[in-house]
VOPAGU-2260 file (C-alpha; in pm, 1 decimal, decimal comma):
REM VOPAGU-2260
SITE   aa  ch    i         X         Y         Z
SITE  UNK   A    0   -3021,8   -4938,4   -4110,1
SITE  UNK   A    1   -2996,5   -4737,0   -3790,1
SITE  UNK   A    2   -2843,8   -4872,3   -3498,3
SITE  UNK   A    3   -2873,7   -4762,7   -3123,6
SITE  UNK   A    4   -2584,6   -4617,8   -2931,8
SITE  UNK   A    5   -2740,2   -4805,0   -2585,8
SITE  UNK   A    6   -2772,7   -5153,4   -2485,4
SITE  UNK   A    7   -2963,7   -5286,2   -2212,2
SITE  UNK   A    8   -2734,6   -5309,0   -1848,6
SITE  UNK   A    9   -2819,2   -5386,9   -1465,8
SITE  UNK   A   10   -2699,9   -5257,8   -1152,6
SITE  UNK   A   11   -2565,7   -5494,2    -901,0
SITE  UNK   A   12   -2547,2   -5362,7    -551,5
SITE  UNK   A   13   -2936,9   -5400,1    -529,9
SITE  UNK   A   14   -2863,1   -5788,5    -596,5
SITE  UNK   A   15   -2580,3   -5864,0    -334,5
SITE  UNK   A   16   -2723,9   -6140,1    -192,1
SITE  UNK   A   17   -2648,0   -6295,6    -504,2
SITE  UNK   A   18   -2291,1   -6475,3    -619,9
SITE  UNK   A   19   -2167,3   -6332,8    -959,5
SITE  UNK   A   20   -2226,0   -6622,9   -1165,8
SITE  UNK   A   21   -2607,3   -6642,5   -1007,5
SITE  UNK   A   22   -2612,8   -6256,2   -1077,7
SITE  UNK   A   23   -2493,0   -6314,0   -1435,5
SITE  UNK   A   24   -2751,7   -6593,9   -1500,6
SITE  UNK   A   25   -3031,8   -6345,7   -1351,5
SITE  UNK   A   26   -2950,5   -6074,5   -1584,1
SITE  UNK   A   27   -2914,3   -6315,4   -1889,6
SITE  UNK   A   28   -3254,0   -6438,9   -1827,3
SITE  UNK   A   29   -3399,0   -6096,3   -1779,4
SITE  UNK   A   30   -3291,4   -6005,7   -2106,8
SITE  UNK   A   31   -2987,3   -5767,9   -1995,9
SITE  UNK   A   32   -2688,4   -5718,3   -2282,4
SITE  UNK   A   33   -2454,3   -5660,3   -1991,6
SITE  UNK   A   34   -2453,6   -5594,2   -1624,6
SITE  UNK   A   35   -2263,7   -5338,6   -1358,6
SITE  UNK   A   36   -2173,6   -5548,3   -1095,7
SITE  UNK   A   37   -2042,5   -5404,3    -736,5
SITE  UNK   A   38   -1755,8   -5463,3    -593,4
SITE  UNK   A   39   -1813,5   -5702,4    -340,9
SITE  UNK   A   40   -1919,9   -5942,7    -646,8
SITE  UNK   A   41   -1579,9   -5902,5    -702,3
SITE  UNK   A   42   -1444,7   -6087,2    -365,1
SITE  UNK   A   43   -1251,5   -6335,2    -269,5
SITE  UNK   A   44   -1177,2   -6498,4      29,3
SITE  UNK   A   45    -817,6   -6337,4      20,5
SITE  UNK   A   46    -896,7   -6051,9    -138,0
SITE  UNK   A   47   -1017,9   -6020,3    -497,5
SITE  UNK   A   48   -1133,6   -6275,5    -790,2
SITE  UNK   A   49    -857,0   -6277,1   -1036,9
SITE  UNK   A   50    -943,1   -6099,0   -1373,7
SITE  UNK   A   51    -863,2   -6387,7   -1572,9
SITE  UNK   A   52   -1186,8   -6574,0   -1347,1
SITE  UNK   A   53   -1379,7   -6282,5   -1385,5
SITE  UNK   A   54   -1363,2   -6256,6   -1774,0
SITE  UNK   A   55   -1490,4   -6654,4   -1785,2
SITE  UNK   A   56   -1752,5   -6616,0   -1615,1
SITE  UNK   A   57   -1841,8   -6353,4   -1856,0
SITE  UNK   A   58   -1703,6   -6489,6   -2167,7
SITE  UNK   A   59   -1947,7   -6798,6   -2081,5
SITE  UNK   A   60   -2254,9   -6607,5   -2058,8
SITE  UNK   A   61   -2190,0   -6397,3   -2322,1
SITE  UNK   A   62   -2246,3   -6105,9   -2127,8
SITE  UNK   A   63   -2033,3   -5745,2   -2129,5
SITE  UNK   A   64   -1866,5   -5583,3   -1813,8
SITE  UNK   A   65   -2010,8   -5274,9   -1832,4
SITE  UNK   A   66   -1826,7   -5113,0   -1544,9
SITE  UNK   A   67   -1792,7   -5237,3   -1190,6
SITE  UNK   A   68   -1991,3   -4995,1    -912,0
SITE  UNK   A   69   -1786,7   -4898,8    -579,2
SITE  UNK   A   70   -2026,3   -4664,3    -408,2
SITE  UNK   A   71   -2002,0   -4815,1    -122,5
SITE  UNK   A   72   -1642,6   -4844,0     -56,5
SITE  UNK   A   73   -1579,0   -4476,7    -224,3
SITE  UNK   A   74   -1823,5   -4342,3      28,4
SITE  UNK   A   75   -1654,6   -4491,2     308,3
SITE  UNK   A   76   -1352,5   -4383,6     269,8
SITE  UNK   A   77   -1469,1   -3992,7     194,5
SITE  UNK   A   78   -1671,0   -4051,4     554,7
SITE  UNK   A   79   -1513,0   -4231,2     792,1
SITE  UNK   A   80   -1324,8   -3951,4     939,3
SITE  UNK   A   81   -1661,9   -3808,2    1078,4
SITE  UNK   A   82   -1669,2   -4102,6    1290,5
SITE  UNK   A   83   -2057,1   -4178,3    1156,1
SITE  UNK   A   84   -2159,4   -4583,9    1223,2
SITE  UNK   A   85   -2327,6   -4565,4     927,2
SITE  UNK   A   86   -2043,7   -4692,1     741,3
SITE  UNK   A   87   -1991,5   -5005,7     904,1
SITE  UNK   A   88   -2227,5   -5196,2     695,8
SITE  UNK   A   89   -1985,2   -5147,1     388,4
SITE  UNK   A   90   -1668,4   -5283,4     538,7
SITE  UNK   A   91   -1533,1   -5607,5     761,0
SITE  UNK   A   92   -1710,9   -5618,5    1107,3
SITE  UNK   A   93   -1272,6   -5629,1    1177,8
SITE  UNK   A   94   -1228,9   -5306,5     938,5
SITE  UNK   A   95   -1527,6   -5104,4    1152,3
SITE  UNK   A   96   -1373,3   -5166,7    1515,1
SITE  UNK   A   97   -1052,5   -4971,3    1420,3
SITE  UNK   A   98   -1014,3   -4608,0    1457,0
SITE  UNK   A   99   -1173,7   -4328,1    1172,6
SITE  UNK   A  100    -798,4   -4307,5    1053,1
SITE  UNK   A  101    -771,3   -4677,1    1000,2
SITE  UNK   A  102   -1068,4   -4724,1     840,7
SITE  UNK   A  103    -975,6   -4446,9     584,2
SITE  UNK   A  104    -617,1   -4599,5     517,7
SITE  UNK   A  105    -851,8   -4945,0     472,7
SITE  UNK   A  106   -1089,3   -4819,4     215,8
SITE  UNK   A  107    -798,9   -4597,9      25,7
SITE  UNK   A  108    -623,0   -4943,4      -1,7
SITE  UNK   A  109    -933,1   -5171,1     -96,1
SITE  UNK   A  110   -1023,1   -4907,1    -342,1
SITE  UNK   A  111    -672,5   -4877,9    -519,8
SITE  UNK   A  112    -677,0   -5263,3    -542,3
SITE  UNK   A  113    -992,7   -5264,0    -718,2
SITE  UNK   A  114    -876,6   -4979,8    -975,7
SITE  UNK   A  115    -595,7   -5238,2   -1051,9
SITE  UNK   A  116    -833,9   -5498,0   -1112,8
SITE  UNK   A  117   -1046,4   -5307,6   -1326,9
SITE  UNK   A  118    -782,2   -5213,3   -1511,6
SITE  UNK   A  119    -691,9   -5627,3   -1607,7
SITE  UNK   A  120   -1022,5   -5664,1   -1685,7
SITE  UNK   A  121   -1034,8   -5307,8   -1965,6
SITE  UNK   A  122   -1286,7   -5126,6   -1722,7
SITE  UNK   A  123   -1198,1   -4764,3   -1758,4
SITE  UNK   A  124   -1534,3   -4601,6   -1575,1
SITE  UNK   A  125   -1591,3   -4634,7   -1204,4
SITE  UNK   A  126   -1946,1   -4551,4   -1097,6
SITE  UNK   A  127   -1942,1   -4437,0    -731,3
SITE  UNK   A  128   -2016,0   -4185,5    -499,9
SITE  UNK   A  129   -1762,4   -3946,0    -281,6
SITE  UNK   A  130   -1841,7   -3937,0      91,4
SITE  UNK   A  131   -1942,2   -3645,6     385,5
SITE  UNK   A  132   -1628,6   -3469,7     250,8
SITE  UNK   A  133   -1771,9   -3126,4     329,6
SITE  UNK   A  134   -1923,7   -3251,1     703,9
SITE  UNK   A  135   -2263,0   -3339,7     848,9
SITE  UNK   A  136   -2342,9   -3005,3     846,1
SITE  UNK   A  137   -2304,2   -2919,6     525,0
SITE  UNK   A  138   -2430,1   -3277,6     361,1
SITE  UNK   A  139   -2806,3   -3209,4     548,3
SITE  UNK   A  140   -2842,5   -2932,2     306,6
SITE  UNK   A  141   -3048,2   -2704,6     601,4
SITE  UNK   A  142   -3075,1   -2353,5     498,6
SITE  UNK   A  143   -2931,0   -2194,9     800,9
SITE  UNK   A  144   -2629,7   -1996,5     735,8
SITE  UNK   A  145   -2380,3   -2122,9    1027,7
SITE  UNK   A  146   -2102,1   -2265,1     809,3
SITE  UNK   A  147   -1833,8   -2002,1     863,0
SITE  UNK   A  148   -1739,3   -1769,0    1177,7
SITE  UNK   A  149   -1478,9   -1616,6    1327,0
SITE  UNK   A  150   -1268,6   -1933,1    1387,0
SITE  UNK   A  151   -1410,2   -2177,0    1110,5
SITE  UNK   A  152   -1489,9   -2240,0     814,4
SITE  UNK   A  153   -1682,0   -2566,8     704,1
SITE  UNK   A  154   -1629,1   -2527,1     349,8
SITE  UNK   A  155   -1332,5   -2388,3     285,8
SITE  UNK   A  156   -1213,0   -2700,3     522,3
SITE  UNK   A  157   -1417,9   -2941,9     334,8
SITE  UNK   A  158   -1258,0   -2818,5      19,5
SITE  UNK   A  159    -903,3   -2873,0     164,1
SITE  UNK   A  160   -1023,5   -3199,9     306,1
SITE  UNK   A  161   -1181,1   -3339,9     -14,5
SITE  UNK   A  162    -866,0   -3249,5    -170,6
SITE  UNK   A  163    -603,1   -3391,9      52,1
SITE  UNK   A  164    -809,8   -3729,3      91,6
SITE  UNK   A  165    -851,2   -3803,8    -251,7
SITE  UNK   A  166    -522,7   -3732,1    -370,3
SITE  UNK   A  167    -362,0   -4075,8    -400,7
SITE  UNK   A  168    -717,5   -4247,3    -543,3
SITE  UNK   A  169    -736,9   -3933,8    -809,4
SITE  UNK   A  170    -381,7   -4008,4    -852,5
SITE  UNK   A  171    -402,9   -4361,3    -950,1
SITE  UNK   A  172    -714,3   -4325,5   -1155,6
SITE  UNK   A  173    -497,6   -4076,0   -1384,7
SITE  UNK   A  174    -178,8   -4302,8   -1403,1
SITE  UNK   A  175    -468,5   -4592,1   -1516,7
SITE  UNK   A  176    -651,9   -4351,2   -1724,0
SITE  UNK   A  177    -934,2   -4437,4   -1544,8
SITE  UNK   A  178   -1277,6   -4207,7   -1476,0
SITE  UNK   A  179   -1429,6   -4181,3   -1111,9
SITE  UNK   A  180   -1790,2   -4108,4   -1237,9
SITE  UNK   A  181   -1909,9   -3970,6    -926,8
SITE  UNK   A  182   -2319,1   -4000,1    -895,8
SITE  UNK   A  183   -2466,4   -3663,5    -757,8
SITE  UNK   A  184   -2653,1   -3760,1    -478,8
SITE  UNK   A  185   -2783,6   -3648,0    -148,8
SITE  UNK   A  186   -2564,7   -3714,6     149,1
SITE  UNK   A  187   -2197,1   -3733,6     -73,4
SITE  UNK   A  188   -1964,0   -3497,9    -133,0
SITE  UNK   A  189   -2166,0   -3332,9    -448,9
SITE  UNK   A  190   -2514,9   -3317,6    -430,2
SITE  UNK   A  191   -2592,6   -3087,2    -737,4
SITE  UNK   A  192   -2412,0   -3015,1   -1014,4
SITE  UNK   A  193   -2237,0   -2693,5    -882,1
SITE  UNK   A  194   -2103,2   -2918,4    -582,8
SITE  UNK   A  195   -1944,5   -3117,7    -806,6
SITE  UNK   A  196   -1821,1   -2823,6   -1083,2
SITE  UNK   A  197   -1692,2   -2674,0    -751,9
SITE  UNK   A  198   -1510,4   -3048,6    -674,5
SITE  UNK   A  199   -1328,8   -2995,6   -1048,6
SITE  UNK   A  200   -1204,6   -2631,6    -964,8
SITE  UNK   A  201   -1064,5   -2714,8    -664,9
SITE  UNK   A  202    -895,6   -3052,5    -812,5
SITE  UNK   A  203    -767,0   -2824,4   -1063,7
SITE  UNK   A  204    -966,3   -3002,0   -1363,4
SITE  UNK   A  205    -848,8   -3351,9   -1245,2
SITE  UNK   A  206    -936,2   -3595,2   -1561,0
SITE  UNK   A  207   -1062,4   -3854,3   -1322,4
SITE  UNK   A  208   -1367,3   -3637,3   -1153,4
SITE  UNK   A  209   -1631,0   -3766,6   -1386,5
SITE  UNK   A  210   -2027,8   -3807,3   -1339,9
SITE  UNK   A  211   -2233,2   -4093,7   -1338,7
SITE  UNK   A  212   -2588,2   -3922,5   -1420,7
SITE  UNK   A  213   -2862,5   -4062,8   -1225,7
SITE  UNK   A  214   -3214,4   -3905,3   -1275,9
SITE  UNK   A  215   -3347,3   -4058,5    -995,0
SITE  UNK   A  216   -3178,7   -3775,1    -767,6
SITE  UNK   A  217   -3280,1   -3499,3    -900,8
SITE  UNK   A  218   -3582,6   -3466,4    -678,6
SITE  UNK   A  219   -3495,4   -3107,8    -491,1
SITE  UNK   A  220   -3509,4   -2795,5    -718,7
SITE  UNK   A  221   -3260,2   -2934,4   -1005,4
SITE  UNK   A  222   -3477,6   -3124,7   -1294,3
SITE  UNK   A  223   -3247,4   -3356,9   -1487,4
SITE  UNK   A  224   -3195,3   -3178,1   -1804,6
SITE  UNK   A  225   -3086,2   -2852,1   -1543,0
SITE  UNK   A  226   -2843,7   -3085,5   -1361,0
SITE  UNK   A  227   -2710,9   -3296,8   -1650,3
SITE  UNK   A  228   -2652,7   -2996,9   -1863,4
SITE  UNK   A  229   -2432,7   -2850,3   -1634,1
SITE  UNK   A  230   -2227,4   -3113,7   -1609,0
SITE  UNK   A  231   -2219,0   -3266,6   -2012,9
SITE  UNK   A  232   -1840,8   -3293,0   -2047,5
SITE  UNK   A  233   -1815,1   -3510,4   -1730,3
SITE  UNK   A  234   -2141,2   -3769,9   -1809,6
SITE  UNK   A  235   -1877,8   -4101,3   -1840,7
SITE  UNK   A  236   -2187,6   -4343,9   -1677,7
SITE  UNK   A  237   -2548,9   -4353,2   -1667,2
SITE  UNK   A  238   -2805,5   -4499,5   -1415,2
SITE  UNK   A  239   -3146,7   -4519,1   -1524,6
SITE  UNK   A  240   -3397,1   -4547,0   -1217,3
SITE  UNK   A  241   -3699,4   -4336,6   -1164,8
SITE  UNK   A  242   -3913,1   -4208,0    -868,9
SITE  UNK   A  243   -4218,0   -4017,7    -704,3
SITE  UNK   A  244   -4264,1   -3758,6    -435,3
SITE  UNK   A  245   -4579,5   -3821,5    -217,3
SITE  UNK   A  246   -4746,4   -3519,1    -177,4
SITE  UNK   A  247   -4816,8   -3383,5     186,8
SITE  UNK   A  248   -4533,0   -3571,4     344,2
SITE  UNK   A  249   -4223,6   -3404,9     429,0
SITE  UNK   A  250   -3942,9   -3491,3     225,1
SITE  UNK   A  251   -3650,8   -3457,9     533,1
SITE  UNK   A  252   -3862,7   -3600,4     816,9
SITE  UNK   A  253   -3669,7   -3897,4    1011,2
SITE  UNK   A  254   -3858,4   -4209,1     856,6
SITE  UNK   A  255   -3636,4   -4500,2     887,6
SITE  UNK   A  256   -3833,1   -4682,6     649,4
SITE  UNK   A  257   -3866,6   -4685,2     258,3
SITE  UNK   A  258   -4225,8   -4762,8     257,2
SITE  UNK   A  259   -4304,1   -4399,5     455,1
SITE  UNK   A  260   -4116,7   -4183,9     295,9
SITE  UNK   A  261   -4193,0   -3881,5      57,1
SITE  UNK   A  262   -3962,0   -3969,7    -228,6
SITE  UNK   A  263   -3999,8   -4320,2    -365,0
SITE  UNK   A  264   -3763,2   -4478,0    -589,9
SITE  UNK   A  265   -4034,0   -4702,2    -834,0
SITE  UNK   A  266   -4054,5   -4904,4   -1122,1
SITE  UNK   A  267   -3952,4   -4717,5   -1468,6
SITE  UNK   A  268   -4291,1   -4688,7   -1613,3
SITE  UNK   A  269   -4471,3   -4571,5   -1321,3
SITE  UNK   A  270   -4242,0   -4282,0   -1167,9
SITE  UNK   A  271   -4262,4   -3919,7   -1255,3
SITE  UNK   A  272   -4013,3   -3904,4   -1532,1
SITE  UNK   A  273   -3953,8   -3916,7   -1871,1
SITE  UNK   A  274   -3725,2   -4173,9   -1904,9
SITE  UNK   A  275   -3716,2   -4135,6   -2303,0
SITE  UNK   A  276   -3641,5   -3734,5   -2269,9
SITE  UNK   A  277   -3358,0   -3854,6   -2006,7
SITE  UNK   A  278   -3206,6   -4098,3   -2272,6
SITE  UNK   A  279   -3215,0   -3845,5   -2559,0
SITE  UNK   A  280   -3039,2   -3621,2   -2310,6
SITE  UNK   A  281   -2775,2   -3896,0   -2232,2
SITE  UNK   A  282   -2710,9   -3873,7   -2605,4
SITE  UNK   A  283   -2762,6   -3480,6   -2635,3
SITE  UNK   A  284   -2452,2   -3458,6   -2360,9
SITE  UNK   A  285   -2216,2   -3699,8   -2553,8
SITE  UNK   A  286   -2237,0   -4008,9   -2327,2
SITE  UNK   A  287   -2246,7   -4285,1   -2549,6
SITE  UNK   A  288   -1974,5   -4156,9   -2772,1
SITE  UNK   A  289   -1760,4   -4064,3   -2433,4
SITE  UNK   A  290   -1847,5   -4421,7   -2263,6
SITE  UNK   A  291   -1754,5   -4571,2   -2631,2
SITE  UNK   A  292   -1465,6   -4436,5   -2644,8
SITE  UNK   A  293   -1330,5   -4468,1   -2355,9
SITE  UNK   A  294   -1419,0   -4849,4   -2308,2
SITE  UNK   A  295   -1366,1   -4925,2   -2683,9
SITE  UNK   A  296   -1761,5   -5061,6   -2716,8
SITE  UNK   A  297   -1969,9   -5010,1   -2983,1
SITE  UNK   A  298   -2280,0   -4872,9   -2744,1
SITE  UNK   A  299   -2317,7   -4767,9   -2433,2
SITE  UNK   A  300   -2522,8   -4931,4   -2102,6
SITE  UNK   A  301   -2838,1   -4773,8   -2026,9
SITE  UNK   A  302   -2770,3   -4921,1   -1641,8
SITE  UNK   A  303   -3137,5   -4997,4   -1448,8
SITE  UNK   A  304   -3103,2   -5022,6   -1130,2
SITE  UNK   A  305   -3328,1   -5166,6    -890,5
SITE  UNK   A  306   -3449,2   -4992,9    -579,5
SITE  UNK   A  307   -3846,8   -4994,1    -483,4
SITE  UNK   A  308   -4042,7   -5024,2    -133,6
SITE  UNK   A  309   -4299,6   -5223,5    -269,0
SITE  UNK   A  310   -4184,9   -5426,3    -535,4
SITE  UNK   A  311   -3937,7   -5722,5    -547,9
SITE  UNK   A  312   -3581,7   -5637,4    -625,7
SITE  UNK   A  313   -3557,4   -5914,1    -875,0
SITE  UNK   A  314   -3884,4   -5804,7   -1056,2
SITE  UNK   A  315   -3794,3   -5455,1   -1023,0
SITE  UNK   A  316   -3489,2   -5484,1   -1271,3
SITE  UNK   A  317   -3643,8   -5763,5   -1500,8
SITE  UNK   A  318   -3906,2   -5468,2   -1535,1
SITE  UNK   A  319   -3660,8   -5230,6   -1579,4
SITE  UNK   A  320   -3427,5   -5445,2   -1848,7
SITE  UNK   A  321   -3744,1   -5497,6   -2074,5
SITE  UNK   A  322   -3871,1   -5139,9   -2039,8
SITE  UNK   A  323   -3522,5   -4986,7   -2166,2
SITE  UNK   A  324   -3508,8   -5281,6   -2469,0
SITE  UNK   A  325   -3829,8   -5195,0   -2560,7
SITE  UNK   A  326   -3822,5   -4761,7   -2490,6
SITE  UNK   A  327   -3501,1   -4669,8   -2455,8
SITE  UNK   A  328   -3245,2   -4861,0   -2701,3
SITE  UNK   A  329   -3381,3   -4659,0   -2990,4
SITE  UNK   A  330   -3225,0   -4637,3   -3341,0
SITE  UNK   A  331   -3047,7   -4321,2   -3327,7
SITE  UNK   A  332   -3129,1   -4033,7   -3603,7
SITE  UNK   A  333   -2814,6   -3990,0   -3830,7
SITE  UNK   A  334   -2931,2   -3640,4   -3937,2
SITE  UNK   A  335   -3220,5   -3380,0   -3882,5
SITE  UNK   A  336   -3584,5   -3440,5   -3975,2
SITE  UNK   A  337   -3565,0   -3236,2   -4205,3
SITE  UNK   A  338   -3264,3   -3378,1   -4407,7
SITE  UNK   A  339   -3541,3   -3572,6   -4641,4
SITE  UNK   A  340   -3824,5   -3296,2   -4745,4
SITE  UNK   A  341   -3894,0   -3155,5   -5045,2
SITE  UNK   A  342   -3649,3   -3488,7   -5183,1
C-alpha cells in the first residue's frame, strides 16, 4: 500500500509561553507526529538542556524532533550591527545593554552552542532566518534607486558584510554537516529567491545555505511555485502557514498592529492558497527525500505554524495539525497515471 513521505509537525516559537514538556503534551494532544521546537525551549538556567534530557522528554511522548527553529537568535546576530532595538526582545535584557559588537559576538556564540547541541541530539536542519545583512535600506524593499554613488555602495557592502559575519556559523555548520535552511522572508537578508541564489554565489556554494520554504511569504510578486522553483536544490525544511491580502489597504503602511494590516497570516483552510498544490510542490522539489536523508527519517514534517490576528494560537495549530493529517499527508503516487491503462 502507498505510504506518505510527510507527517504531521508544529512550530514552536508561536507557543513560547509554554515549557517543552507542556509544549510536547499540546502537540500530542493535537494530533502532531512531531514538533519544531525553538530554541529558547531549549534553555537552561546555565545555558542549555542537556541532549540526553531533551531526548526523554521526547522518547516519553513518543514524539520526533523534527528540527529545532533559531530565527530569532540567527536574525539577531545578522542585525545587531545596525544598532536597531528591535532585537532586544530576542536576547537577555543583560545581552541588549552592551554595544552592537557585543551583541553580535553574543548571538555568534549562543548560536554555535546550539549547533553543538543539535548535533547530540541527530538534528541536521536548522530552520532560521539571516538578519538586515544588506542594511535598512535595502531590507524596506522601496523602489528608489539610491543604493550606490560615488562613495558607496550598499550592496556590494552588504555582500562583503553577509560574508564576513557568517563565516565562523557557516563554518561550523559544514564541520557538523549541518543545513542553515534560511526562510525567505521580508525584512532578512533574502527576501526572494534571487536574494538568496545571490547569498550562495557569493558564499561560493557554501553546503550549509539551505531554504526553509514558507508559502506564507510569498505575498509580493513571487507566487510559491515561482519562488520555490528557483530554489529546489536548497528546500532542506518546510513551513506550512497560509494568508490573505485585504484589498484596499496598503500593504507597507506603518500599522503596528496585526489585526489592521493588509496581509494576514490565517488559519490553513481559509487563506488564499493551495496548500495541497504547495505540498505536491514540496515533493516536486525533492524535500522529503532531501529532509530524509539527511535526518535518516522515513518522512518528512509538514511544519504548521501558528500565527493569526484573530484566532487563538493554540487553536490555530490544533487546526492546522488536523488539516495537514487529513489534506496534506497523502499517499504518494509510485508511478504515472497512466502506468495502469489499457492493463
Amino acid at each position: 500500500m502507498a505510504k506518505s513521505c510527510f507527517h504531521a509537525s508544529v512550530e514552536g516559537a508561536q507557543h513560547g509561553a509554554k515549557s517543552l514538556e507542556a509544549f510536547l503534551d499540546y502537540a500530542k494532544t493535537a494530533g502532531a507526529d512531531g514538533v519544531q521546537p525553538s530554541n529558547y525551549m531549549l534553555q537552561s538556567d546555565n545555558g542549555f538542556r542537556s541532549a540526553s534530557e531533551i531526548k526523554a522528554l521526547f522518547d516519553q511522548r513518543g514524539m520526533s524532533l523534527d528540527g529545532i527553529s533559531c530565527h530569532c537568535p540567527a536574525w539577531v546576530h545578522t542585525s545587531a550591527w545596525t544598532g536597531t532595538p528591535s532585537i532586544r526582545p530576542f536576547i537577555p535584557e543583560d545581552v541588549a545593554k552592551q554595544s552592537p559588537e557585543a551583541i553580535e559576538k553574543w548571538s555568534e556564540d549562543y548560536l554555535i552552542q546550539l549547533m553543538d547541541l543539535a548535533a547530540e541530539l541527530g538534528i541536521k536542519i536548522l530552520p532560521m532566518f539571516w538578519g538586515v545583512a544588506f542594511g535598512w535600506e535595502l531590507a524596506s524593499g522601496y523602489p528608489w534607486g539610491f543604493w550606490a554613488g560615488a562613495d558607496f555602495d550598499l550592496i556590494k557592502e552588504g555582500q562583503e558584510r553577509f560574508v564576513t559575519k557568517t563565516a565562523r556559523i557557516r563554518e561550523h555548520a559544514n564541520q557538523l554537516g549541518m543545513v542553515l535552511a534560511h526562510e525567505i522572508h521580508p525584512g532578512t537578508a533574502a527576501m526572494c529567491a534571487d536574494d538568496f541564489n545571490m547569498l550562495v554565489n557569493i558564499c561560493d556554494g557554501d553546503a550549509c545555505l539551505g531554504v526553509n520554504a514558507d508559502p506564507s511569504h510569498c505575498w509580493e510578486g513571487e507566487d510559491f511555485e515561482t519562488r520555490f522553483l528557483k530554489v529546489a536544490s536548497r528546500i532542506y525544511g518546510c513551513h506550512v502557514k497560509n494568508f490573505t491580502v485585504r484589498k484596499n489597504i496598503p500593504v507597507r503602511m506603518m500599522e503596528p498592529n496585526w489585526s489592521g494590516r493588509a496581509m494576514q497570516f490565517t488559519d490553513l483552510p481559509s487563506g488564499d492558497l493551495n496548500m495541497v498544490r504547495y505540498a505536491e510542490l514540496m515533493i516536486q522539489v525533492g524535500y522529503p527525500s532531501r529532509y530524509c536523508q539527511a535526518m535518516g527519517r522515513e518522512t518528512a514534517p509538514l511544519v504548521v505554524e501558528a500565527e493569526s490576528a484573530y484566532r487563538d494560537l493554540d487553536a490555530t495549530s490544533a487546526n492546522g495539525i488536523a488539516y495537514v493529517k487529513e489534506n496534506l499527508v497523502f499517499p504518494v503516487a509510485a508511478g504515472s497515471f497512466e502506468d495502469g491503462m489499457g492493463a
